[in-house]
C-alpha angles and dihedrals in degrees: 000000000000118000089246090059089050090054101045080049090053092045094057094033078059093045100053089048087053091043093051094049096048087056097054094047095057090048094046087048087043087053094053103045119103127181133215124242134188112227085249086052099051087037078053092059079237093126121073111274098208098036137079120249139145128261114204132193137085123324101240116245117260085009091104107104113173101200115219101267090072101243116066120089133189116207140156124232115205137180084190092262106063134005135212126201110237122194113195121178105198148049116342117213124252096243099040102106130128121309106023146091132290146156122213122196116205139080138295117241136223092249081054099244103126106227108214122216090184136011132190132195130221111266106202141022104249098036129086129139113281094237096056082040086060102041085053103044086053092053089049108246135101131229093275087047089257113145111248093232103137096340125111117262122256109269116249101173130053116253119273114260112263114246114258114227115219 
């Protein structure tokens, strides 16, 4: 074999390593994607049906149902247009409670409850993810459930850094 022929075998032996792990790093990004959805989106059938991915919005006040082991809890999630029924077994966080944001990671189910394998709560006051702000915003309550009439919206963005003076 000439020295030409080597290299050119070196050279595709090289491509199809880069090409094979190129393949398993954009399925193993694909598989971990996972994509936000507002309650009227999912009751849309606007959300994936056989993939996980998070709903966003307010836990609906008197929704919240802990079953008898302890560890299962019912809630709704609304964007104050639709709501979605949401089922978690776990640990609930410290500041989920009625009324306010979260966010629930699972699946939605054929019967149309969303099982969570994860849910987190909103961690301070002026913050929510853009997506459930806007959803929101676009029903016409804030974050408290206050109509926006004249008030200021809820911030999404952090505040732009003040100029230094030299």
């Amino acid at each position: 074999m000439k020295a030409r022929h080597r290299r050119f075998l070196w050279i595709a032996i090289g491509l199809c390593v880069v090409g094979v792990a190129v393949t398993l790093v954009l399925r193993a990004f694909n598989s971990n994607l996972v994509f936000f959805f507002t309650p009227t989106q999912v009751a849309e059938n606007k959300a994936p049906v056989d993939r996980t991915f998070r709903i966003g919005g307010l836990v609906n006040a008197g929704s919240v149902k802990r079953q008898p082991d302890g560890l299962t809890v019912k809630f709704d999630v609304t964007d104050t247009a639709k709501t979605i029924p949401v089922i978690y077994t776990g640990i609930l966080p410290d500041l989920f409670k009625e009324g306010k944001g979260v966010v629930a990671q699972g699946k939605i189910g054929p019967d149309g409850v969303f099982r969570a394998a994860e849910v987190l709560a909103k961690h301070d006051e002026n913050y929510m993810p853009p997506e459930a702000a806007e959803a929101l915003k676009q029903a016409g309550k804030s974050i408290d459930g206050a109509m926006f009439a004249g008030q200021k919206p809820v911030t999404t963005q952090a505040p732009s850094p003040t100029k230094q003076l030299n």
